[in-house]
Every structure is written in structure tokens, then in C-alpha cells.
DOKEDREN-320089 format. One record per residue: x, y, z of N, C-alpha, C in turn. Coordinates in pm, whole numbers, plus 50000, padded with zeros to 5 digits. Layout:
DOKEDREN-320089
XYZXYZXYZ;...
***
This chain:
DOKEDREN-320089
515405020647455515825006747478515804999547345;516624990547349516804982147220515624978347149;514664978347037513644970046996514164953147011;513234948246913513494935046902514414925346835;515264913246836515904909846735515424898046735;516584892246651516314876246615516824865546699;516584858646681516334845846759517064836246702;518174834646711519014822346658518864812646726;518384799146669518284789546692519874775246673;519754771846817520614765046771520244749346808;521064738846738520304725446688519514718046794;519304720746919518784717547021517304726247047;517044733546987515614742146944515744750347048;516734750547091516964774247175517764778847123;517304790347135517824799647108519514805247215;520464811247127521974811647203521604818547304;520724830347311520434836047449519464829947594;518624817747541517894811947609519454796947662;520164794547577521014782647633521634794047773;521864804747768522934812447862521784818347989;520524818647953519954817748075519744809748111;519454797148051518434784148131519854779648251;519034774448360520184775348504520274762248462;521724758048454522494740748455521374735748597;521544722148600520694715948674522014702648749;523184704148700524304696548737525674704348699;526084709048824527264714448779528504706148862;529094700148752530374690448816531124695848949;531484687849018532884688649096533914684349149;535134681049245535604672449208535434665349389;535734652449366535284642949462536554643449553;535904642749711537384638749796538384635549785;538614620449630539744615449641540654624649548;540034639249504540614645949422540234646749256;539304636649243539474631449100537534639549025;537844643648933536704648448925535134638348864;533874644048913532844635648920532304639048733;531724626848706531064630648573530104647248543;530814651748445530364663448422531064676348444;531764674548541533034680548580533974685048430;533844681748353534684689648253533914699248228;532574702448242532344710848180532074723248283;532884723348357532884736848492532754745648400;534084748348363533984764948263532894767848178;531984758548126531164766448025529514765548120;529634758648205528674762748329529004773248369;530264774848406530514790448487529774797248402;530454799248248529654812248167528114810448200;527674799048205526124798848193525534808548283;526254803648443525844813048567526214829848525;527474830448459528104843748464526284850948393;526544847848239525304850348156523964854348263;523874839048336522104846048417522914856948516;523774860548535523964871548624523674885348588;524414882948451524264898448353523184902448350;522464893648333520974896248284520174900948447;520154898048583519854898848651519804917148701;518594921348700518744939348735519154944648802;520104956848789520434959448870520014970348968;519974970649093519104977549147519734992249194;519145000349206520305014249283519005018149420;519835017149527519915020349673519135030249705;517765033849724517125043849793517675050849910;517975061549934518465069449992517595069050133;518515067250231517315072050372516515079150389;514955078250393513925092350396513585092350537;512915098050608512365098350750511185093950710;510445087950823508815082550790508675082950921;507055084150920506275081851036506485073351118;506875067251228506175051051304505245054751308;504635040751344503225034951339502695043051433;503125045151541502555051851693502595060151625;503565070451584502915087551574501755087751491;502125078151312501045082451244499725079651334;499465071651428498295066451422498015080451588;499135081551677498735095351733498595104651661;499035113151517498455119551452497005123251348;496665110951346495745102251292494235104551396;494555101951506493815102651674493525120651681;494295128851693494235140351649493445150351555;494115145351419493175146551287491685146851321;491455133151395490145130351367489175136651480;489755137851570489255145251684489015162151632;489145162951597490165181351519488645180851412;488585169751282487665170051236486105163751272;486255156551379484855156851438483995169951549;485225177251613485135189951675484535201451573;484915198151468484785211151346483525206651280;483075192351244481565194851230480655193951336;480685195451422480175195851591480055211451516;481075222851523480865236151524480045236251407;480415231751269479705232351167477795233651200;477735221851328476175220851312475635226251438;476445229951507476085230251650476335246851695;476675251151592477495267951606476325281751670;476685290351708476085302551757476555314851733;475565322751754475845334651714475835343951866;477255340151984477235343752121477915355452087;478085361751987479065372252005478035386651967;476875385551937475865395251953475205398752073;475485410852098474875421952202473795414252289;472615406452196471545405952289471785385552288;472425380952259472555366052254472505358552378;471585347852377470865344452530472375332352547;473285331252453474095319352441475785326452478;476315320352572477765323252657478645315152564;477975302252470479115299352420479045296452249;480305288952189480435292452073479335279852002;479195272352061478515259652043476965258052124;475795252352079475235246852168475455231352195;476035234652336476655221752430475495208552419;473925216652459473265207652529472505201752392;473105200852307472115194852214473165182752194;474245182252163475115172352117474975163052226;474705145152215474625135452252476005133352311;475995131252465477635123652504478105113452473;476905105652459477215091352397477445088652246;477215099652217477995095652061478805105352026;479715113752152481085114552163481875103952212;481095096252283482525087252356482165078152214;481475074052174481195062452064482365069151976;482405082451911483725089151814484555084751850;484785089152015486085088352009486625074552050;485985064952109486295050552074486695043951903;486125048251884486625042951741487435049351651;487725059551710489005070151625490395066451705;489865061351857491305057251930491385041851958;490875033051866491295022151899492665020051866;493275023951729494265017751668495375025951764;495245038151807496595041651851496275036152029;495325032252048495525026452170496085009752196;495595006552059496474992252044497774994451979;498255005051910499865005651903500585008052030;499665019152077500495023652220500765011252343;499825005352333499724986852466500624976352395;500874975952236501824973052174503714972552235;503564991752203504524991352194505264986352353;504494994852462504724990352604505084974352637;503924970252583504594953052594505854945452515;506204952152397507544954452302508554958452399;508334962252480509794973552500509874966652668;509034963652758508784958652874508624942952914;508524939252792508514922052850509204913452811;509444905752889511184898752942510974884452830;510324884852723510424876452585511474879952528;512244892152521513254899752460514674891052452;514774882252584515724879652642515534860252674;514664854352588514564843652545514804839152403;515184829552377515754821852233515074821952140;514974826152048514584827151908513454825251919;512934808851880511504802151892511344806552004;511104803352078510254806652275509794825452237;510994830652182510594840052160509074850052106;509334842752000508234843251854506964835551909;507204826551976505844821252040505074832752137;505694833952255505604842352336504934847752304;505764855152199505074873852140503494872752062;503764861651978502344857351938501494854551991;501454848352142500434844252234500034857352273;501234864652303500894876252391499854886152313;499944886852194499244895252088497734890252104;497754878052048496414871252053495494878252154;496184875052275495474873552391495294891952419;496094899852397496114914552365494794917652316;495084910452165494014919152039492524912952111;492324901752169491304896652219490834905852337;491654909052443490864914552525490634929852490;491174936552392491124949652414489844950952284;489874939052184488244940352126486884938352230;487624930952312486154930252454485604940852489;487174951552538486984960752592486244974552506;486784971252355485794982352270485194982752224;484364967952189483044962752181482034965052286;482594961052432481574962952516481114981452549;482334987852505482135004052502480935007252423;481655002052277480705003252183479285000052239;479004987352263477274984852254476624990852381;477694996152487476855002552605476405020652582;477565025152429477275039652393475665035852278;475615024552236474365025452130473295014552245;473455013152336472345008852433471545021252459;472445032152554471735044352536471185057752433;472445053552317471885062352222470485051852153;469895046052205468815038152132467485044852219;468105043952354466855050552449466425063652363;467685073752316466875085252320466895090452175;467345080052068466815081851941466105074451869;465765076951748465285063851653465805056251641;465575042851607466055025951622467005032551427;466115040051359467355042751256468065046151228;468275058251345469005067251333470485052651389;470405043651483471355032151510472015025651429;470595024751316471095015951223471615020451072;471285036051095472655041251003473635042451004;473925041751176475105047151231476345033251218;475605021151260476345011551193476174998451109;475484999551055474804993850896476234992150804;476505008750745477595010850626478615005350671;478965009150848480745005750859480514991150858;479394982850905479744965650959479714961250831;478724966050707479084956050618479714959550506;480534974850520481804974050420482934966750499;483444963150612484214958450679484164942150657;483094936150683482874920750673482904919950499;482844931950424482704921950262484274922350236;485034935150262486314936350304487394923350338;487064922350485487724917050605487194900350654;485814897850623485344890350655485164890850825;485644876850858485354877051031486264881751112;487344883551036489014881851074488794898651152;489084899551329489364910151356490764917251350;491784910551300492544913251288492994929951248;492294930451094492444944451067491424957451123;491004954751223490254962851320491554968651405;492554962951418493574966051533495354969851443;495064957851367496514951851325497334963451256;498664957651236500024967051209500344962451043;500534970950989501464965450838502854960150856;503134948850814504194941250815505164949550658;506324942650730507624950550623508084938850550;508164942350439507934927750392509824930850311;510454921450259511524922850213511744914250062;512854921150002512884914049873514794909349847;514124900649796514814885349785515544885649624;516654887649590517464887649460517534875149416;516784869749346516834851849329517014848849204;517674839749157517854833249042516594825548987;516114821949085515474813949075513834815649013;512954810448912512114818148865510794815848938;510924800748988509494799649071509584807949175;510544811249198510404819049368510314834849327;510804838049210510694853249203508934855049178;508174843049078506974846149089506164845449243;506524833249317506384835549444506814846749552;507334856149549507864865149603506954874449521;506484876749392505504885349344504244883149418;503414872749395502334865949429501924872149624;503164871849717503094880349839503264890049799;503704894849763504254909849795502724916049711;501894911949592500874915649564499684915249701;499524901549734498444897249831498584913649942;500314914049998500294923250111499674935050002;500004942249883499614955949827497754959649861;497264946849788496224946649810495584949149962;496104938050020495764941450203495854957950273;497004961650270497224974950252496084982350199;496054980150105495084987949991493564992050071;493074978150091491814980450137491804986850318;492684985650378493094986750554493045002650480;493935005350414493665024050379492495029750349;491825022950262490705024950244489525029050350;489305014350441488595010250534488875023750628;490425025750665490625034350805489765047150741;490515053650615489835067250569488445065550580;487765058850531486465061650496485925060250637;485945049450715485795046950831486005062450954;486745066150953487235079950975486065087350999;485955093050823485575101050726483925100750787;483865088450809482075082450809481805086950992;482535082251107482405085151193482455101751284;483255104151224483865120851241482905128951158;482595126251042481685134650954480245132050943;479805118450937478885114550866477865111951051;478225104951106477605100151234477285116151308;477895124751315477315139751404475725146051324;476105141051178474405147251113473355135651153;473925125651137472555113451170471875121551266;472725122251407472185126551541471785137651554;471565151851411471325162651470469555160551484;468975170951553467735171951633466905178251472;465875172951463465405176551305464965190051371;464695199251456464355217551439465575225651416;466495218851398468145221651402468385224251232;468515234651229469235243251093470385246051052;471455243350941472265244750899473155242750772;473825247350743473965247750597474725234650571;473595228150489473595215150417475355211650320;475055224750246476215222050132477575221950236;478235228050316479295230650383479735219550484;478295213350545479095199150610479065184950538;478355186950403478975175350296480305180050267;480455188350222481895195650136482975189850283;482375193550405483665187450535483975177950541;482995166050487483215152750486483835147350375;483635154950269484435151050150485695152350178;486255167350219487505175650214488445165550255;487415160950434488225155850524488905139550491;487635130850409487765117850366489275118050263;488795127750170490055129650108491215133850181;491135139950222492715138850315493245130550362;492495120050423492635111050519492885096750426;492695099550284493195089250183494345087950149;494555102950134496065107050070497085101650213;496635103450329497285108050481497735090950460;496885077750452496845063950486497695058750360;497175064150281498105059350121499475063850174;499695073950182501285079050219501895068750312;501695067150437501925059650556501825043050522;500995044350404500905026350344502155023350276;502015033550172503075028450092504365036550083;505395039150156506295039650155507215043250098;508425051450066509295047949975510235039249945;510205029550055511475020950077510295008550037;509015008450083508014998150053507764994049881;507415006949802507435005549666508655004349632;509975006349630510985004349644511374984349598;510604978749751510944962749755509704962849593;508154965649565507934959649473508434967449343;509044979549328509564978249228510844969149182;511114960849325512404956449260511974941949173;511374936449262510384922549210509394924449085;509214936349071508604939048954509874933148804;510734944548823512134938948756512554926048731;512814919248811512764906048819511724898148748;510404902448745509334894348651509114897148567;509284905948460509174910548344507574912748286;507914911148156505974912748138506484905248032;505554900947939505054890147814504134899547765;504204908847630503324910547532502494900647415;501494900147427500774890747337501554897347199;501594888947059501864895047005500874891046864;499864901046829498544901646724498914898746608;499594905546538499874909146381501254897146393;501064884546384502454874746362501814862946203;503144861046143502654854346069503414838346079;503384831045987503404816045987505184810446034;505784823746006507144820345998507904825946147;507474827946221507464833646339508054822546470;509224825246508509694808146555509314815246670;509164802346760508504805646915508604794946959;509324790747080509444780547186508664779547277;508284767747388507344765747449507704770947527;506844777447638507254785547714507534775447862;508804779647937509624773948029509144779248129;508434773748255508844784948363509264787148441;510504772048441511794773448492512874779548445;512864789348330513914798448262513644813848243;514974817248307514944833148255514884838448163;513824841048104513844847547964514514862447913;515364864447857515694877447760515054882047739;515764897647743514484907147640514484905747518;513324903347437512984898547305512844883947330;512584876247380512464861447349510634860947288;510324851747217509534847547183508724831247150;507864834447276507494819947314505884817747319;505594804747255504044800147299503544796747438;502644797347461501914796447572500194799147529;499674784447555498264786947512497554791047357;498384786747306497894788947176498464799747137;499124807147215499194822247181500984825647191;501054838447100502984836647104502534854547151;504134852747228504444866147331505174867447312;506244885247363507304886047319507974890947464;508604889447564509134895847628509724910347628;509674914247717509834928647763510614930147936;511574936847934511834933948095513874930348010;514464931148120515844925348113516024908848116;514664904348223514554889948225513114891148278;512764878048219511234880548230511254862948291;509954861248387509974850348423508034848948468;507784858248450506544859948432505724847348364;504434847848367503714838548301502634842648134;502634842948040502234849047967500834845347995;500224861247944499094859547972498614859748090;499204858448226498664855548315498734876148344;497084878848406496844893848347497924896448520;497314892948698497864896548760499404901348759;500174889348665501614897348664501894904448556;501004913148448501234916348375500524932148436;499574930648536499284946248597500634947948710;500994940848795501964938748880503254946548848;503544944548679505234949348629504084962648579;503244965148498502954978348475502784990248570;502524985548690502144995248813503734998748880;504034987748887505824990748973506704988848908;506554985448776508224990548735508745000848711;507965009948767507865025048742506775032748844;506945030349004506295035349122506285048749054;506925055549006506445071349041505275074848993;504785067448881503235067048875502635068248959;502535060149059501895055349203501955068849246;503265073549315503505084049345502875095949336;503045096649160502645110249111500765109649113;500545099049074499305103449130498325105049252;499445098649369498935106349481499395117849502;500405126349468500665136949414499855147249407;499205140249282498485150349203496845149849277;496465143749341495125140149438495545151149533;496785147449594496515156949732496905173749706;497545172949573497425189949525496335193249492;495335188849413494395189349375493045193849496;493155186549614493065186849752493115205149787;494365198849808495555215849866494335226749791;494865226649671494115237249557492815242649591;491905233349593490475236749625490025240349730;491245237949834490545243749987491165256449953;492375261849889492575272649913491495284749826;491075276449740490575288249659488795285149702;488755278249816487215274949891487465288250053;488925292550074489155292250167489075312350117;489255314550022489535329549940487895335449955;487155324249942485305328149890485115328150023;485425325350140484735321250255484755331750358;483935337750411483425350050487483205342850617;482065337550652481945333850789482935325350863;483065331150997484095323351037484405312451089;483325305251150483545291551155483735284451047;483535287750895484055284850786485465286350728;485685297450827487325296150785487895293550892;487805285750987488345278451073488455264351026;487435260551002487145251050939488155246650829;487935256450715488945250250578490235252250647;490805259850729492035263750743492505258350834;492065248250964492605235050996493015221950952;491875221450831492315211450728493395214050655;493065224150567494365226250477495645227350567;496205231150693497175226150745497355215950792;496455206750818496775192650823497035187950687;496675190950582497015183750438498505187250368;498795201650407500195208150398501135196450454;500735189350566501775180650600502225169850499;501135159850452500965152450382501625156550248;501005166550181501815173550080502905172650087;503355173850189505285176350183505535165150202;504995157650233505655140050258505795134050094;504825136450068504295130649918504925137049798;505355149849842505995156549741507655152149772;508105149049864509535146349892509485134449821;508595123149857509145109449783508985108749687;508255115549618507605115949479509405117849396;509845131949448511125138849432512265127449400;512345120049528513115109849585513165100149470;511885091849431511995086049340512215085249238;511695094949187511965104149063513505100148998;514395108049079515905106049097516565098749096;516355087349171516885075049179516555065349046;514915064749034514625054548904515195063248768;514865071648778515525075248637517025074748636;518005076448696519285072748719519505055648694;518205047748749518645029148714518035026248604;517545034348555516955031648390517865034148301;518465045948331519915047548230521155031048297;520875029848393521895015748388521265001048342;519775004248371519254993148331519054991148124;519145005148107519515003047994521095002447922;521635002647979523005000947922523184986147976;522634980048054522774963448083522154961147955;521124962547896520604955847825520814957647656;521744969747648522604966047557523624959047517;524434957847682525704951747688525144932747652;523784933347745523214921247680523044916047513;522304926647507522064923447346523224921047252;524274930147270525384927247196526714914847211;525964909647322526824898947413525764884947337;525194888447305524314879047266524594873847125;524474891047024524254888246912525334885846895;
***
């Protein structure tokens, strides 16, 4: 891409490339009686002005249709997973040796040691979310809001939710405290309060009071081609808030998972109860990690990074710039104007240089300066979930080569085909993107020559 140039100033203290972005604020026209209104002569060199912020505006190239999960399957596959990996450390700790000659035991497990109540407690909390997609979707598809006006509509549906997410937390709250009423009778008061200590107060430092993300759906958020610079930072400013939200809901579900399925079956084992220590940490790890890569995938999207790489584009970045000396022209920084690549402007004492096709960014300000480094170039993102869930893949297989006993290789070898899935999801978009951004970088750089030389 082009380095930097100069900055011609012209007698009004901008620069010729800053007069052709800054947006007219009056563009003439002509009045009913035919006759044109003050300012009106100068249509044509307004037009160029608009033409100019157009050029400069990125251009985007079209992500190709991928298939993705809905919400219902991932979260019925998800329901599965976790059932699959709470069954497997159940065997992990609970296992027998029924297949010897003199073995007083008929089955593969001992049944009577595992607590019922902190199976139904698992599986309550591994099936809330697909039981609130599934009552979701039924009331989506079945109730006669469909077929009312816009507003009445949107009300409706919102009441109806409310009143949804409200009763069905009644309903798995009151599950909840009637499975740890009795698991209190017949364990230690600590063994309770390990069990939910970690999840309540990583969730409330998280989430706060808001039950929302106990139940709730990721919204699709969309991006907006705007001229306009307050709104492109505003359109950053959401589209960050949702990354973040996302961020931690992935987090929360995996670990949450990870902690119930893995971590809650050892609290409860019976202390004369023997078993190999190293192999059901290593299950909880294996499994947590999977279940990161599994939520990250399903979070973020290709069509999702997609909308913030485009808004990324749109905001540019501002390099501080260290090594400047006395002769160094720099304008105050606007942040009602589209800035060029190469412009150079104060802000705070401090002079920056743009970077980006148009930058509208705030210098200095660090959020939009991590914002364009992370997505103007998703395949980062990508590649390093990528490289996590190969990394993943890798170690179960060569955990899975050393492994002799066989509930141990049942074990790695349910997982690693649940992660094979993921893999191929992650490796397709990774692919996907790949392709496409490097294809709008070669146009985004030939805009920004056609700029530069349109300039100079």
C-alpha cells in the first residue's frame, strides 16, 4: 500500500484531500418557481465533493453463503455434548471391572453410588438453553402475533418473552433448589457450596442481576454503509458492546458446561472411592476446551465478523506519530470529517497519522484503535481459533495412541469426534475468509491508489 505523502495546504488551512472529503453542509437547489436558491451555483463542485467522499468509501466484496448452525440445533447439539461428557466422567469415576470371571458387579458402572439428584441438577442446567430455544421457537411459529401490525406486533412478542423467560426461570430455579435441598440431606453443607459458589459468582461479576443471559439468544446485528462519521463511530461503539457480550455468554456457557459435566460428578464422589486423578482433570480440560472452540464458532460467524470487519473499514485507525519534528503541519482534528489515508492531525497535544482508506476514528482513543486491529483482518480471529481447536484435535489423538484401558479410549474417542465437527466448521470459514479478504485487499488497494493519485 502506498506510504505516506504530503499534505498540500490550501489558503483556508486544508489540505486538497481533506476539502474533497469534508461533507458540504448546504448543497443548493432550485426553488418551485424554477429559479435557483443561494448556493445553487455551486452544484457541480459539490457534486465532486460527494463524488470524492464516495471514492474514498470501501469497498466491500460479498461473503459467499456458508451453512451454519440455528440456534436450536447448536444448542440441541450442545444438550448432547454435554450429556455424552457428563456420562463419560460418571464412567471415568464410577467404572468396573464386570467383565472378570469372578466379578460380584453385572454392570459397567457402579449405579448405586452416583447421587440422582445431582443427575437431574446436570441435566437441568445443561438443558435449560435448548429448552428455552425449543418453547421459543413453538411460540415463533404458533402464535397469531404473526398476523398483527408491525408495533402490536413487536409488543406482543416482547411481553410474550418476558413473561416466557420469567416463568421458565421459576420453573428451573425451583428444580434447582429442590435437587440441592436433598443433595444437602445426604452430603456436606461444602460439598453444596462448591457446587455453586464458582458458577453464581462468575455469572453475577459477568452478568450482574440481569437473567437474561441465563436463557437469551444472540441478536444479528447489521451494518450500515454511512457517510456519515458520527454514526460510523456509533455503529462501531454497538457492534463492539454486542462482541464483547458474545464474548463473555461463550465463555460463561463453556466453562459453565465444563464445570457442571466435569467438575460437579468429583465434588460428589464418596471419599473410599478410587480413581485415577490425572485422567478426569485431563476430561475436564479436553472437554472445556472443546466446548470453547464449539461456542466461539456458533458466536462468531462468518457473515457476523464479516458485518465488523466491514465497520472496522469504515473507521480507520490513527497512528501516534513519535519521531516528528517542528515543521510537521497537522490540523485539528475534525470528527465530523473523513479523513484520507495519510492525513495528519492534532488531537491532545499529540499528532497522528492515519491509516485506513478513510479514517473517522478518534485518535488515541485505544477502544477504536483495538477494534480496526482485530477486524480489519478477521482471519486472525479465525486462524486462531483454528489453531486452538487443532491443537485440541492433535493431543487427543496422540493421548488416544498411549491409551490402553478402555474406558479411556472411549472416552478420548467420543470427544475427539465431537471436536472433528467443529474442526471442519472452523476450518471451512477460516478457508472462506481467507479468499474473499485477500481478493478486497487487492481492490482495496488499488482504490487507494486511484485515491492517492486523484489527489496528488
Amino acid at each position: 500500500m502506498p506510504g505516506g505523502r504530503r499534505n498540500t495546504t490550501s489558503r483556508n488551512g486544508q489540505t486538497k484531500s481533506q476539502a474533497n472529503i469534508s461533507t458540504p453542509s448546504n448543497i443548493g437547489v432550485r426553488s418551485n418557481s424554477g429559479e435557483r436558491t443561494p448556493g445553487s451555483g455551486a452544484d457541480d463542485k459539490k457534486s465532486e465533493e460527494i463524488c470524492g467522499i464516495k471514492t474514498l468509501v470501501p469497498k466491500h466484496v460479498p461473503i459467499p453463503i456458508v451453512p451454519v448452525d440455528g440456534h436450536l440445533t447448536f444448542e440441541a447439539m450442545s444438550l448432547a455434548v454435554s450429556i455424552i461428557a457428563a456420562s463419560l466422567q460418571m464412567l471415568n469415576l464410577y467404572r468396573t471391572v464386570w467383565w472378570l470371571p469372578h466379578s460380584y458387579n453385572n454392570y459397567s458402572m457402579n449405579f448405586y453410588l452416583i447421587d440422582p439428584y445431582l443427575l437431574i441438577f446436570i441435566t437441568t442446567m445443561v438443558a435449560r438453553q435448548f429448552i428455552y430455544s425449543l418453547l421459543r421457537r413453538v411460540i415463533d411459529v404458533s402464535s397469531p402475533v404473526r398476523w398483527l401490525p408491525a408495533a402490536q406486533k413487536i409488543m406482543r412478542v416482547i411481553l410474550y418473552i418476558i413473561l416466557f423467560r420469567i416463568t421458565l426461570l421459576f420453573i428451573v430455579m425451583t428444580i434447582l433448589c429442590w435437587c440441592l435441598y436433598h443433595m444437602a440431606e445426604r452430603h456436606n453443607s461444602m460439598k453444596i457450596f462448591y457446587l455453586c459458589y464458582p458458577s453464581l459468582s462468575v455469572y453475577f461479576v459477568m452478568f450482574g442481576v440481569s437473567a437474561a443471559p441465563f436463557f437469551d439468544i444472540n441478536d444479528k446485528p447489521l451494518h450500515n454503509c454511512s457517510l456519515n462519521a458520527s454514526a460510523i463511530r456509533a455503529e462501531v461503539s454497538t457492534l463492539r458492546s454486542d462482541f464483547n457480550r458474545r464474548l463473555k455468554r461463550a465463555l460463561f456457557a463453556s466453562s459453565s458446561s465444563a464445570y457442571v459435566c466435569g467438575i460437579a460428578p468429583i465434588i460428589f464422589v464418596p471419599q473410599h472411592l478410587h480413581f485415577n486423578v490425572s485422567w478426569v482433570v485431563q476430561h475436564v480440560i479436553m472437554f472445556w476446551l472443546g466446548r470453547i472452540s464449539a461456542h466461539f464458532s456458533h458466536a462468531y460467524p462468518v457473515r457476523y465478523c464479516d458485518v465488523l470487519h466491514r465497520a472496522a473499514l469504515h473507521l480507520g485507525r490513527w497512528v501516534k506519530i513519535e519521531n516528528r519534528n517542528s515543521h510537521t503541519y497537522a490540523q485539528a482534528w475534525n470528527d465530523s470529517v473523513l479523513w484520507p489515508h495519510g492525513s495528519v492531525v492534532r488531537h491532545n497535544k499529540e499528532i497522528y497519522r492515519s491509516e485506513g482508506l478513510c479514517t473517522v476514528a478518534e485518535p488515541g482513543n485505544s477502544n477504536h484503535y483495538r477494534f480496526y486491529a482485530l477486524f480489519s483482518n478477521p482471519t486472525m480471529l479465525l486462524c486462531s481459533l483454528l489453531g486452538l481447536q487443532l491443537l485440541l484435535v492433535c493431543a487427543q489423538l496422540f493421548i488416544l495412541l498411549r491409551t490402553t484401558d478402555w474406558y479411556q479410549a472411549l472416552s478420548i474417542m467420543l470427544l475427539l469426534v465431537i471436536n472433528y465437527y467443529t474442526l471442519f466448521k472452523v476450518t471451512r470459514d477460516y478457508l472462506i475468509c481467507w479468499k474473499v479478504y485477500h481478493a478486497e485487499q487487492i481492490i482495496q488497494e488499488k482504490s487507494q491508489m486511484n485515491a492517492n493519485s486523484a489527489i496528488q
